[in-house]
mmCIF file as Biopython writes it, N, C-alpha, C and O atoms, coordinates in Angstrom:
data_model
#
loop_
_atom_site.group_PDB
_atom_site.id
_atom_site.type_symbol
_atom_site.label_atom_id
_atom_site.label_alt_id
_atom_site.label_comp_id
_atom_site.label_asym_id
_atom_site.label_entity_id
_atom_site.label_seq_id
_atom_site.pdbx_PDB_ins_code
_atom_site.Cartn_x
_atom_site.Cartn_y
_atom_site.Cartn_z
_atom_site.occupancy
_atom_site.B_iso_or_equiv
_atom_site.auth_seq_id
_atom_site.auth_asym_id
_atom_site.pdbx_PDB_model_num
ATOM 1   N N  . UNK A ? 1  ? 0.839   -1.156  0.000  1.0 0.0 1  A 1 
ATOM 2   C CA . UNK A ? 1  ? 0.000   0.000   0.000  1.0 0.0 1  A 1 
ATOM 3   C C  . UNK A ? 1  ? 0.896   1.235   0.000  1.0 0.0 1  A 1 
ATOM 4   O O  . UNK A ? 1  ? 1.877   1.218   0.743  1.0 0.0 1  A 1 
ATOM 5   N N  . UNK A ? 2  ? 0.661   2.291   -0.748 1.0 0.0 2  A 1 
ATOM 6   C CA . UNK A ? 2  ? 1.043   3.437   -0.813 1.0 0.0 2  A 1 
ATOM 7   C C  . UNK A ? 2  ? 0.322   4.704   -0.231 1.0 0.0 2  A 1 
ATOM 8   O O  . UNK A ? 2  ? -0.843  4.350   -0.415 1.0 0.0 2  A 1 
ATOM 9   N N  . UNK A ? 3  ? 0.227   6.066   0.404  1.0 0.0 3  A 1 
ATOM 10  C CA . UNK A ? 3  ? -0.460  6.583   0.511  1.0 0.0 3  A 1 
ATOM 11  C C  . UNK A ? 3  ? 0.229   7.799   1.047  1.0 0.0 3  A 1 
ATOM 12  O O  . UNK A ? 3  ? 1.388   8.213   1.001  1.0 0.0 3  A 1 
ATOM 13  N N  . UNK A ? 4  ? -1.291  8.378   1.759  1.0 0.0 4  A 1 
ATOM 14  C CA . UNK A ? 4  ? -0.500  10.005  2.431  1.0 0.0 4  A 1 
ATOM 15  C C  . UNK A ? 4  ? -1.200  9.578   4.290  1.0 0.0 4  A 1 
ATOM 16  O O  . UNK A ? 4  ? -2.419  9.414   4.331  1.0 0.0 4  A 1 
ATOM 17  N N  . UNK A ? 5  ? -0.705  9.484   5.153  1.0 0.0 5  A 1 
ATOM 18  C CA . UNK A ? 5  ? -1.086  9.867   6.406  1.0 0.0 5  A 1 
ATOM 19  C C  . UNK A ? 5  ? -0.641  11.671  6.829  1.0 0.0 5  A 1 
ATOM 20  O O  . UNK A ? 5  ? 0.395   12.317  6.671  1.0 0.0 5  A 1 
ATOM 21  N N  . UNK A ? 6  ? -2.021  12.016  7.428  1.0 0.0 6  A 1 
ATOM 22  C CA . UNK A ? 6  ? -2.256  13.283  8.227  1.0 0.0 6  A 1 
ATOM 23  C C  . UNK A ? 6  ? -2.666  13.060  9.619  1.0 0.0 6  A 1 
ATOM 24  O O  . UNK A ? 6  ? -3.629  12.442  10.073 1.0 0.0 6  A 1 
ATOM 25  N N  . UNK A ? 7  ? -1.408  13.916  10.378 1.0 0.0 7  A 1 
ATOM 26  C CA . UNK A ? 7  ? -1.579  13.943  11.516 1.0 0.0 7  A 1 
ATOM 27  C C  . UNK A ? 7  ? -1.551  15.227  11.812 1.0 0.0 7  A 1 
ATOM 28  O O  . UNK A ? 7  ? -0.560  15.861  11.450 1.0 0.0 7  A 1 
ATOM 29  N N  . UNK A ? 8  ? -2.449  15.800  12.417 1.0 0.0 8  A 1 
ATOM 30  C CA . UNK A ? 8  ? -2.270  17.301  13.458 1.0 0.0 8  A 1 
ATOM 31  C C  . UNK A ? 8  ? -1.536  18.195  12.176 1.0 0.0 8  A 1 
ATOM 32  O O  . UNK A ? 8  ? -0.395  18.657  12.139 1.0 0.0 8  A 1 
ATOM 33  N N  . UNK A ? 9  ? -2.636  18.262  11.133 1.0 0.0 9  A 1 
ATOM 34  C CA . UNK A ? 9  ? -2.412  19.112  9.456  1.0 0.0 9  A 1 
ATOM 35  C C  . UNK A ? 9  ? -0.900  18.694  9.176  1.0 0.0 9  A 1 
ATOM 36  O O  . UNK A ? 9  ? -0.148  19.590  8.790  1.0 0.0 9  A 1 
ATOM 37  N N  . UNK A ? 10 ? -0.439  17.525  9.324  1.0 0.0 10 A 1 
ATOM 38  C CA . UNK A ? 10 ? 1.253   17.371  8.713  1.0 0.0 10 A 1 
ATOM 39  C C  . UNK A ? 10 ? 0.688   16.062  8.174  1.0 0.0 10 A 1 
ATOM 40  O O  . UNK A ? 10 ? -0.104  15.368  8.810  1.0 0.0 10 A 1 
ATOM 41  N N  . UNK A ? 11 ? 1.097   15.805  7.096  1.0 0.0 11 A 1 
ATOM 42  C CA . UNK A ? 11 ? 1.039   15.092  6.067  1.0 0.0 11 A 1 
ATOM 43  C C  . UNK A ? 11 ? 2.003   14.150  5.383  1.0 0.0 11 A 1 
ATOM 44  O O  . UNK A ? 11 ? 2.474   14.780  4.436  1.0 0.0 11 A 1 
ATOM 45  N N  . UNK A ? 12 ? 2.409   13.182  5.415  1.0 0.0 12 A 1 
ATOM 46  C CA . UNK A ? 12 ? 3.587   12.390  5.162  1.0 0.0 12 A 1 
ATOM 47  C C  . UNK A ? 12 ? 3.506   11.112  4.587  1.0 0.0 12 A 1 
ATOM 48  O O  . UNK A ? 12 ? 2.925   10.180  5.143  1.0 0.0 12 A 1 
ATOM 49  N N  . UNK A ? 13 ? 4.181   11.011  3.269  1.0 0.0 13 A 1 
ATOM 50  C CA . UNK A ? 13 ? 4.185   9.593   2.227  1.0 0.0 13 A 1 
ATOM 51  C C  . UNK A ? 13 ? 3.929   8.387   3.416  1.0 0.0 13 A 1 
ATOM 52  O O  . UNK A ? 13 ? 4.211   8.617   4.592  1.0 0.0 13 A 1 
ATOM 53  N N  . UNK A ? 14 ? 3.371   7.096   2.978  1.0 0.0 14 A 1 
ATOM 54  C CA . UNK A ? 14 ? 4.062   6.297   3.549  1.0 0.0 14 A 1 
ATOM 55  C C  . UNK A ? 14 ? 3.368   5.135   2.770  1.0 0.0 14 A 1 
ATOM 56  O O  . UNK A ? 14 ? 2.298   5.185   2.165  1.0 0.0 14 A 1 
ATOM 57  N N  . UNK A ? 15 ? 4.509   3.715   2.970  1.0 0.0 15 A 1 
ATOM 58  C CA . UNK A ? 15 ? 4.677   2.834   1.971  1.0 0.0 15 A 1 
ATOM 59  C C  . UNK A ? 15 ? 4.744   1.485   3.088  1.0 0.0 15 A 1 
ATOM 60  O O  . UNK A ? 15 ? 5.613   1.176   3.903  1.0 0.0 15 A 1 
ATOM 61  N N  . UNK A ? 16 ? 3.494   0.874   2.753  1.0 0.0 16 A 1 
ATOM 62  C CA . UNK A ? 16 ? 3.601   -0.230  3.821  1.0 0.0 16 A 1 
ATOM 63  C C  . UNK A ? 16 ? 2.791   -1.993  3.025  1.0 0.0 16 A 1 
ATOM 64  O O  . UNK A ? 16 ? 1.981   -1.879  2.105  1.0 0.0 16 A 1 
ATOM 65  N N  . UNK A ? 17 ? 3.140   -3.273  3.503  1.0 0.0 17 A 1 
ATOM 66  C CA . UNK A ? 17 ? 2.814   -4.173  3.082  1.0 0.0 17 A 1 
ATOM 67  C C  . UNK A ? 17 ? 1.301   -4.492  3.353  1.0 0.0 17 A 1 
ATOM 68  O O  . UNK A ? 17 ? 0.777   -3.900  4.297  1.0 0.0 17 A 1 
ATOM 69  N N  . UNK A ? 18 ? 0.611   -5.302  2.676  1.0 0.0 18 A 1 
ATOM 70  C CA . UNK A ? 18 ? -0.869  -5.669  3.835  1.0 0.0 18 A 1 
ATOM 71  C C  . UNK A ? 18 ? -1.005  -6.794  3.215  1.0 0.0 18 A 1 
ATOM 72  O O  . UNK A ? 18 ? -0.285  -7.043  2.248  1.0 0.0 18 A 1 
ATOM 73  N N  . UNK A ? 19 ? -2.121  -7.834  3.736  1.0 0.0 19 A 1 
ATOM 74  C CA . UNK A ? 19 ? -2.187  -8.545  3.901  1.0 0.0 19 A 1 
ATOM 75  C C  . UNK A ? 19 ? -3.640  -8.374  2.968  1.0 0.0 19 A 1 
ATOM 76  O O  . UNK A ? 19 ? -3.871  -7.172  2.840  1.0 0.0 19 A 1 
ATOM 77  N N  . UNK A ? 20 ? -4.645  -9.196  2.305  1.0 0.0 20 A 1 
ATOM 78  C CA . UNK A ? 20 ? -5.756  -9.250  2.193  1.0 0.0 20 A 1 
ATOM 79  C C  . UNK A ? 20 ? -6.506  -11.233 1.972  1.0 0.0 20 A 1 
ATOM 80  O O  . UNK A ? 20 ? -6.665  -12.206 1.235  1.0 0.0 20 A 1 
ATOM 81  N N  . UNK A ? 21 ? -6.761  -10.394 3.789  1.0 0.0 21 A 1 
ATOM 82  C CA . UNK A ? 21 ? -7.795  -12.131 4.061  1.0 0.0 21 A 1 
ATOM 83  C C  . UNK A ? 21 ? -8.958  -12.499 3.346  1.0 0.0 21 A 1 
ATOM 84  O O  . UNK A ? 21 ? -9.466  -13.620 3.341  1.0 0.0 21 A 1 
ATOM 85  N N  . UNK A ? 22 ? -9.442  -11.261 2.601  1.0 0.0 22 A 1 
ATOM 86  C CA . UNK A ? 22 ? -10.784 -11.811 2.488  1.0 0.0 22 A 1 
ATOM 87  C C  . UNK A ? 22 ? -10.663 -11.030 1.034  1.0 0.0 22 A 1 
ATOM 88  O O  . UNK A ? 22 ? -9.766  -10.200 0.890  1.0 0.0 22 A 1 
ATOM 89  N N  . UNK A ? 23 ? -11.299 -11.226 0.297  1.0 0.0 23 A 1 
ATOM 90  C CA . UNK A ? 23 ? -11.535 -10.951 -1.410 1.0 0.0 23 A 1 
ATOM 91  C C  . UNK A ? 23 ? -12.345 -11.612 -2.107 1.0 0.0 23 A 1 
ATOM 92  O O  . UNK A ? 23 ? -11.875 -12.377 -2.950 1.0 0.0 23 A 1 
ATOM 93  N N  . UNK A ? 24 ? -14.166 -11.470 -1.906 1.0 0.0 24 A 1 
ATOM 94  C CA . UNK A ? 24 ? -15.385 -11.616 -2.650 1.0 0.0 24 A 1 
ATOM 95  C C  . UNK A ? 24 ? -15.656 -10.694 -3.708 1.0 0.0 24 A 1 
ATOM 96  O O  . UNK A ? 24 ? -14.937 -9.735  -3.989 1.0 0.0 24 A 1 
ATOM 97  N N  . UNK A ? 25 ? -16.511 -10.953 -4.175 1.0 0.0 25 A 1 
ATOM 98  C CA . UNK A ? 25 ? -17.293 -10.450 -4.980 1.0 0.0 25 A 1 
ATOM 99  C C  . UNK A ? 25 ? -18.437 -8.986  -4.500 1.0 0.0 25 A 1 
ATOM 100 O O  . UNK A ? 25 ? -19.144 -8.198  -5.127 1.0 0.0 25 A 1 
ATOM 101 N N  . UNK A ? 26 ? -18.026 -9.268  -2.762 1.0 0.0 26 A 1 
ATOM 102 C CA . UNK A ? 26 ? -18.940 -7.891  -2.518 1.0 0.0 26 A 1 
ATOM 103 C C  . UNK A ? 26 ? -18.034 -7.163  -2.053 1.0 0.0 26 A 1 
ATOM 104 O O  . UNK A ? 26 ? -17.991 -6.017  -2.502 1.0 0.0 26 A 1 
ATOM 105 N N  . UNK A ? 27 ? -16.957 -7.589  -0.952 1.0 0.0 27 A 1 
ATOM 106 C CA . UNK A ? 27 ? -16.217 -6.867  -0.249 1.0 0.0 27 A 1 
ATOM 107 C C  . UNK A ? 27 ? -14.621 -7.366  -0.068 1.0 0.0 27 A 1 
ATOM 108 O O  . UNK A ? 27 ? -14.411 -8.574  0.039  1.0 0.0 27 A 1 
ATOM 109 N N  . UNK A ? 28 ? -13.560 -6.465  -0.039 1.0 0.0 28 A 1 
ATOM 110 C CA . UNK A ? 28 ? -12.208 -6.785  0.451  1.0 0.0 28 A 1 
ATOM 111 C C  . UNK A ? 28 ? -11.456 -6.403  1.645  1.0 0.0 28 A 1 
ATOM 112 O O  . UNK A ? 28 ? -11.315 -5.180  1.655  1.0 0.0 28 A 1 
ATOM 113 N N  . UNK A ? 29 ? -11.041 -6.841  2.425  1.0 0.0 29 A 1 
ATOM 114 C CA . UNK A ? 29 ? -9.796  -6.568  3.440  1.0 0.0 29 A 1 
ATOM 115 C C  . UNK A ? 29 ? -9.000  -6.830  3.268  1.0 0.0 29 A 1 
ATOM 116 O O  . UNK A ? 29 ? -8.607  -7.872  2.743  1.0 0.0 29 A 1 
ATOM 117 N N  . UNK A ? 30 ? -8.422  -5.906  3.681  1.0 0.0 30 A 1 
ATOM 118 C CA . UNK A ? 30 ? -6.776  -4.969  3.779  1.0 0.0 30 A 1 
ATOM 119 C C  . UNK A ? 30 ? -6.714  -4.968  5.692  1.0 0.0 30 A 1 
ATOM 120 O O  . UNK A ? 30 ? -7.525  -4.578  6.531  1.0 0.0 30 A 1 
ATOM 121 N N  . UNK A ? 31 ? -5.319  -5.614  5.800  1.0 0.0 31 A 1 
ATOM 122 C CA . UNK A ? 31 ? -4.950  -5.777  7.162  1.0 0.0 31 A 1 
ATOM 123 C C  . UNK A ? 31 ? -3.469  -5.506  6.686  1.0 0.0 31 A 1 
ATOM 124 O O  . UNK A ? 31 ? -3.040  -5.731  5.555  1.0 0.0 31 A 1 
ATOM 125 N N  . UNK A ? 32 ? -2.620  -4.874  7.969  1.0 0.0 32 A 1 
ATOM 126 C CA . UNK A ? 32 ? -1.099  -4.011  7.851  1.0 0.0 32 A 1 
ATOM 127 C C  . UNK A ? 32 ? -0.661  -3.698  8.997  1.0 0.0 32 A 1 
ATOM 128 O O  . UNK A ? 32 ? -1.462  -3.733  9.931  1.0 0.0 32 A 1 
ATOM 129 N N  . UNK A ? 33 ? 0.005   -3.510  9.116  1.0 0.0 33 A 1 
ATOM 130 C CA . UNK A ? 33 ? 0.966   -2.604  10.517 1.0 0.0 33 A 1 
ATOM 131 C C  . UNK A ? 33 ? 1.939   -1.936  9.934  1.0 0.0 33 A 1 
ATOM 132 O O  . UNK A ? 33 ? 2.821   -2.406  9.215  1.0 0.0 33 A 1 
ATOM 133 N N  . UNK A ? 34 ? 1.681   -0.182  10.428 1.0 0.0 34 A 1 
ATOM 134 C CA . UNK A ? 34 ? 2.785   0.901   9.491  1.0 0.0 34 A 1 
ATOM 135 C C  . UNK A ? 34 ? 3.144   1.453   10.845 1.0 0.0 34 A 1 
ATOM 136 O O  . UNK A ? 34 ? 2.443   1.881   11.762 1.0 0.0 34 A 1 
ATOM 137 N N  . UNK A ? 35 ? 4.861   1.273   10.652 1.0 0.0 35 A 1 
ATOM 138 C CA . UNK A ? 35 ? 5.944   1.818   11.970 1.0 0.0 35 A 1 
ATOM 139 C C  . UNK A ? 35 ? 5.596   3.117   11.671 1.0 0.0 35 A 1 
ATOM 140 O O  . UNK A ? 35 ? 5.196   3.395   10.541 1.0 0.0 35 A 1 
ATOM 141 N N  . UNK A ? 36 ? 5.703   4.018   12.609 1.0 0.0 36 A 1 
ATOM 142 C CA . UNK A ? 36 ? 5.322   5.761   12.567 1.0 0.0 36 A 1 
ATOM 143 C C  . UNK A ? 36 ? 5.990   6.106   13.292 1.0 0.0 36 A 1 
ATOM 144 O O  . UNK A ? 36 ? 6.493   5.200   13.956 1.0 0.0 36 A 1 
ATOM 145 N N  . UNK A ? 37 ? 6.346   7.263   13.579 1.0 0.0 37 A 1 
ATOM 146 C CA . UNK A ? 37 ? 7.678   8.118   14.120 1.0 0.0 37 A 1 
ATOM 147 C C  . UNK A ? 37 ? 6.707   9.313   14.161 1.0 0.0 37 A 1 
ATOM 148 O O  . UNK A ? 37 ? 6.221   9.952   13.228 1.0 0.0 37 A 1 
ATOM 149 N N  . UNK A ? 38 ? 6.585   9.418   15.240 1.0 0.0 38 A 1 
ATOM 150 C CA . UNK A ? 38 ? 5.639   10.567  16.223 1.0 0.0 38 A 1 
ATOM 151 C C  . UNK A ? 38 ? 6.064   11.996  15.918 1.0 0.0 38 A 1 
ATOM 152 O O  . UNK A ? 38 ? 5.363   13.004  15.837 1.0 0.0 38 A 1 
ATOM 153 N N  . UNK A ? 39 ? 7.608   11.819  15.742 1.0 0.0 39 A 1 
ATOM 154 C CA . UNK A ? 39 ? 8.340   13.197  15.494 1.0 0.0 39 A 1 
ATOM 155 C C  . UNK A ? 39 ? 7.873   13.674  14.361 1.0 0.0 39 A 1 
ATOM 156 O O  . UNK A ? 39 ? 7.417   14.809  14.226 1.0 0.0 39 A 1 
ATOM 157 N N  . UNK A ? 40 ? 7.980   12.671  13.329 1.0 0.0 40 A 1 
ATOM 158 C CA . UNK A ? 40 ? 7.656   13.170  11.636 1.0 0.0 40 A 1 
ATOM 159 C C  . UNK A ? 40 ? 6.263   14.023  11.327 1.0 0.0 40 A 1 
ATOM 160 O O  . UNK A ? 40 ? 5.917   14.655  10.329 1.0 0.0 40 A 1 
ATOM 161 N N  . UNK A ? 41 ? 5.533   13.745  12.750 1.0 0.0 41 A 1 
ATOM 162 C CA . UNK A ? 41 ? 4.088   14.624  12.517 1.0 0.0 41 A 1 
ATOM 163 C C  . UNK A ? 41 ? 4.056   16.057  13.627 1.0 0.0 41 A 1 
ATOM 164 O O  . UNK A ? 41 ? 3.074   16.797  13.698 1.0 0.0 41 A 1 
ATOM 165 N N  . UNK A ? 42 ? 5.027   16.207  14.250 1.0 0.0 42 A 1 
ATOM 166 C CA . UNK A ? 42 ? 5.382   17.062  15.129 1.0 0.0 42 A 1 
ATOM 167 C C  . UNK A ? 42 ? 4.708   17.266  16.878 1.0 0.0 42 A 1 
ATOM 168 O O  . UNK A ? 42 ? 4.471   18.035  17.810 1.0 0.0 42 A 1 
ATOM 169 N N  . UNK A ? 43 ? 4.669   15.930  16.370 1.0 0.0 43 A 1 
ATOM 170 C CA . UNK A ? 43 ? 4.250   15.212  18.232 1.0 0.0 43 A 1 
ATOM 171 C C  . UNK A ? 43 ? 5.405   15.063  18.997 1.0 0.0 43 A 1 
ATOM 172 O O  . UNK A ? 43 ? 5.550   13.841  18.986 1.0 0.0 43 A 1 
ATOM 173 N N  . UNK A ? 44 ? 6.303   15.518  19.642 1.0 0.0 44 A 1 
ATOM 174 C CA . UNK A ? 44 ? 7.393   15.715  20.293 1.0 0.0 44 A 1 
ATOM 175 C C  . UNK A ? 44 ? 7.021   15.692  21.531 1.0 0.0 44 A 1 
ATOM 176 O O  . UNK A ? 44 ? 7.888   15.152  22.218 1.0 0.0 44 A 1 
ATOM 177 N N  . UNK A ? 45 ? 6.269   15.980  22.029 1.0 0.0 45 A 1 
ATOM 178 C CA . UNK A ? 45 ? 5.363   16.381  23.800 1.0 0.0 45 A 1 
ATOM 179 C C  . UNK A ? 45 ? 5.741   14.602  23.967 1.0 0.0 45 A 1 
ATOM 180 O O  . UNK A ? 45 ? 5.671   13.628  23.217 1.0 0.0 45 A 1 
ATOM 181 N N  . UNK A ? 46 ? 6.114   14.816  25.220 1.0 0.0 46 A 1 
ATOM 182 C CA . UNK A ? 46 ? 6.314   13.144  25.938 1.0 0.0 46 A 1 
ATOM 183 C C  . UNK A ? 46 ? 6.217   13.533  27.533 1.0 0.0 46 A 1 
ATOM 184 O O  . UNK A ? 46 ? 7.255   13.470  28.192 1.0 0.0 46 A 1 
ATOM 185 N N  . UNK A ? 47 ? 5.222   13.858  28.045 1.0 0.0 47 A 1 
ATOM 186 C CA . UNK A ? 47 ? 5.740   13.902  29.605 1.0 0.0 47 A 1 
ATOM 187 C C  . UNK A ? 47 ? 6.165   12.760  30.405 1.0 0.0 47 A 1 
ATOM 188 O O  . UNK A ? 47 ? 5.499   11.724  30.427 1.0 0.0 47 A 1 
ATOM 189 N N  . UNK A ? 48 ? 7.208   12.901  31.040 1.0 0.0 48 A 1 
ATOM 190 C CA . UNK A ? 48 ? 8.316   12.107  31.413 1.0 0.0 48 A 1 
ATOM 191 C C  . UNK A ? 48 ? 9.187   10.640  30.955 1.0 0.0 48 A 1 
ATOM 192 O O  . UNK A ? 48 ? 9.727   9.670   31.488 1.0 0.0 48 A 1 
ATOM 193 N N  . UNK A ? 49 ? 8.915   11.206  29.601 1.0 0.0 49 A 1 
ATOM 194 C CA . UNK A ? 49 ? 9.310   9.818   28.543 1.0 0.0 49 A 1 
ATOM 195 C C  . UNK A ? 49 ? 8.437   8.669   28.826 1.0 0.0 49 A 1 
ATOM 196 O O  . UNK A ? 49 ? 8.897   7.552   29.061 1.0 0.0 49 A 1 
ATOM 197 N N  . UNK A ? 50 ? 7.222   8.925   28.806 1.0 0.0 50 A 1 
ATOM 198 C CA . UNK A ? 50 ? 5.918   7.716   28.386 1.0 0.0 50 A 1 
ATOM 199 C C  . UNK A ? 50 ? 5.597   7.156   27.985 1.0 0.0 50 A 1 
ATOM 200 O O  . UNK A ? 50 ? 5.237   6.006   28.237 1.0 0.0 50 A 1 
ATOM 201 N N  . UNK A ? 51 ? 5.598   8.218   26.553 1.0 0.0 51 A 1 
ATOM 202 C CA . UNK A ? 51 ? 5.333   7.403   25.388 1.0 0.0 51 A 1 
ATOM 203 C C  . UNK A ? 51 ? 6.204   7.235   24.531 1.0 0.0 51 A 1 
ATOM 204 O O  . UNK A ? 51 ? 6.696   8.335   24.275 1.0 0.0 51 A 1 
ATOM 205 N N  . UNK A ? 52 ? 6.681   6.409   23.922 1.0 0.0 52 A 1 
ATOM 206 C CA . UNK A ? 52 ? 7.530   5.729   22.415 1.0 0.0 52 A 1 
ATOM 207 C C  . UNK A ? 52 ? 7.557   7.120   21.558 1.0 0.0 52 A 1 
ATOM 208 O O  . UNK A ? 52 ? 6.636   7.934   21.617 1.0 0.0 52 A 1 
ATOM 209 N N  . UNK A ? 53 ? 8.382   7.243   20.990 1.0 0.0 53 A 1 
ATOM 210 C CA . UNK A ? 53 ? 8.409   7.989   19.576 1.0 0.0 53 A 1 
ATOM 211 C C  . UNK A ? 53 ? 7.944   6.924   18.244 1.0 0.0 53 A 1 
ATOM 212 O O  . UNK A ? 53 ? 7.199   7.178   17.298 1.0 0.0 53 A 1 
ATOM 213 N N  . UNK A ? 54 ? 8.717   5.599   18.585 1.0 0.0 54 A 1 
ATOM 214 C CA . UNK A ? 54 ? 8.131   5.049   17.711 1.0 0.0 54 A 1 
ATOM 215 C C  . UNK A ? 54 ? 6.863   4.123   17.706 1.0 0.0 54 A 1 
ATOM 216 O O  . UNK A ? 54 ? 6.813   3.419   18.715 1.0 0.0 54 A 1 
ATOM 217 N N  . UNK A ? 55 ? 5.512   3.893   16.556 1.0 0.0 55 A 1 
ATOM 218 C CA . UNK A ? 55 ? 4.621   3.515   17.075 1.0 0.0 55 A 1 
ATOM 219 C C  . UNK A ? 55 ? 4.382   2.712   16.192 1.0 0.0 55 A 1 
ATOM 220 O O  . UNK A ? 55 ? 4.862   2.948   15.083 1.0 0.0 55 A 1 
ATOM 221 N N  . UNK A ? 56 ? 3.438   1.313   16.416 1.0 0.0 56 A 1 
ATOM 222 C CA . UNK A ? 56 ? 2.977   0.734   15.376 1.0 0.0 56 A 1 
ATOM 223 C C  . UNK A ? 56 ? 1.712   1.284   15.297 1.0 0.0 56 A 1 
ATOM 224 O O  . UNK A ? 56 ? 1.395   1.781   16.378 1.0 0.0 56 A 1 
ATOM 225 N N  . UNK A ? 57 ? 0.824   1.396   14.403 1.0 0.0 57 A 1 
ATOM 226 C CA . UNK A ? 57 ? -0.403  1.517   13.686 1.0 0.0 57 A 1 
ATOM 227 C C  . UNK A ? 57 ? -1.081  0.046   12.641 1.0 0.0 57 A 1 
ATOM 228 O O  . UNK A ? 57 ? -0.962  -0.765  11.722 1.0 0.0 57 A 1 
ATOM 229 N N  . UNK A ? 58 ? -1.721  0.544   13.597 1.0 0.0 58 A 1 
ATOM 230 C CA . UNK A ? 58 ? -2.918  -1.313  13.072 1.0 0.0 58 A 1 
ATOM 231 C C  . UNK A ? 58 ? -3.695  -0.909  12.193 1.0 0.0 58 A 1 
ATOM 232 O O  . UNK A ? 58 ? -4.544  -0.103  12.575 1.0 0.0 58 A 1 
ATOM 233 N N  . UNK A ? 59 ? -3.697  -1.258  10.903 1.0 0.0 59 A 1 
ATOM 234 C CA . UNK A ? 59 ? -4.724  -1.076  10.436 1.0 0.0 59 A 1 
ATOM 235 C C  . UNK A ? 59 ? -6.074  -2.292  9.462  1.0 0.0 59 A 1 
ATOM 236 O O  . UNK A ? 59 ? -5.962  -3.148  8.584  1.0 0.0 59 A 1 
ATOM 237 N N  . UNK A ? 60 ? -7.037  -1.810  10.122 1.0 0.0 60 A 1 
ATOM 238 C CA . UNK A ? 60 ? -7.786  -3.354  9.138  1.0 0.0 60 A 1 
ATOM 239 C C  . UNK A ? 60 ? -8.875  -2.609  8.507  1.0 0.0 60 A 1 
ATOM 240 O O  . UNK A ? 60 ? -9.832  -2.252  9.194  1.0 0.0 60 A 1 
ATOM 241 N N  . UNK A ? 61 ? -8.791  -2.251  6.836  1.0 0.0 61 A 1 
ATOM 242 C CA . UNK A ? 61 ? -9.901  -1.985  6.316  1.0 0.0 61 A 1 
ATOM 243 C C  . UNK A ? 61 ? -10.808 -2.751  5.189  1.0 0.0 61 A 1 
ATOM 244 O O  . UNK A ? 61 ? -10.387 -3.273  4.156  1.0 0.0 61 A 1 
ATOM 245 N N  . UNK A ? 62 ? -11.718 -2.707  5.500  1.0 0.0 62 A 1 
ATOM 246 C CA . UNK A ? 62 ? -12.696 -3.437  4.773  1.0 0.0 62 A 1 
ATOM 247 C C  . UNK A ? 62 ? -13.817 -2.270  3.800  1.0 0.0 62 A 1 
ATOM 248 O O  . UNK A ? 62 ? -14.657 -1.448  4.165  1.0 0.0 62 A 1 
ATOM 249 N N  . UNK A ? 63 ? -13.377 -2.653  2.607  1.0 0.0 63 A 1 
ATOM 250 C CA . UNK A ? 63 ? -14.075 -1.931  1.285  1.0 0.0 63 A 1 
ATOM 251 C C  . UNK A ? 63 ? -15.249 -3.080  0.601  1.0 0.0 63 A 1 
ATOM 252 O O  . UNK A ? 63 ? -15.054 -4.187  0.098  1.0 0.0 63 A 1 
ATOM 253 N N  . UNK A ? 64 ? -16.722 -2.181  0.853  1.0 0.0 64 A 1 
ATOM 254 C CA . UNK A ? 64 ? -17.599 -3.017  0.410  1.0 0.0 64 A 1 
ATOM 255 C C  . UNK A ? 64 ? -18.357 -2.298  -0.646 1.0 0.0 64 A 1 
ATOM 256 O O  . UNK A ? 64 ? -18.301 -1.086  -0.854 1.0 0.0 64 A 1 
ATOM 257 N N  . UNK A ? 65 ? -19.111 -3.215  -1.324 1.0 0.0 65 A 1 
ATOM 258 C CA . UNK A ? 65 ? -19.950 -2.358  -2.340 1.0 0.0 65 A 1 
ATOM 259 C C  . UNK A ? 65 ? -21.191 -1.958  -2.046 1.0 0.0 65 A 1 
ATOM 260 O O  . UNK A ? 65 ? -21.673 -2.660  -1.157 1.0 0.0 65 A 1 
ATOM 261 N N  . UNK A ? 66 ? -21.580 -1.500  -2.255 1.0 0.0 66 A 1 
ATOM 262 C CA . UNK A ? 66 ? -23.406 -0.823  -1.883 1.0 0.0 66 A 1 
ATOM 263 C C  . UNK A ? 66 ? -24.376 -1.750  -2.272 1.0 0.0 66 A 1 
ATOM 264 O O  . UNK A ? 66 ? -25.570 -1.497  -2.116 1.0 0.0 66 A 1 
#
């Protein structure tokens, strides 16, 4: 998968593998995990080193037809 993620109006390529479990005739899923770097969207705030800079993102989408 190719695309654009927007975070907090910052906007950034990103290029990730997926998986697709399911592929009918009505509907498809798309399942992935895209590494993200908190910095690249200008999330820098960490009070007392909490949270990761780096993050995974789950994603599972399912495209159906009407």
């Amino acid at each position: 998968m190719t695309g654009q993620l927007t975070v907090r109006g910052r906007a950034r390529p990103v290029t990730f593998p997926a998986t697709v479990p399911v592929a009918s005739s009505g509907e498809v899923w798309l399942d992935a995990e895209v590494q993200i770097n908190r910095a690249d969207f200008g999330l820098t705030w960490n009070q007392m080193g909490m949270a990761s800079m780096n993050n995974t993102l789950t994603v599972h989408a399912v495209f159906a037809r009407p």
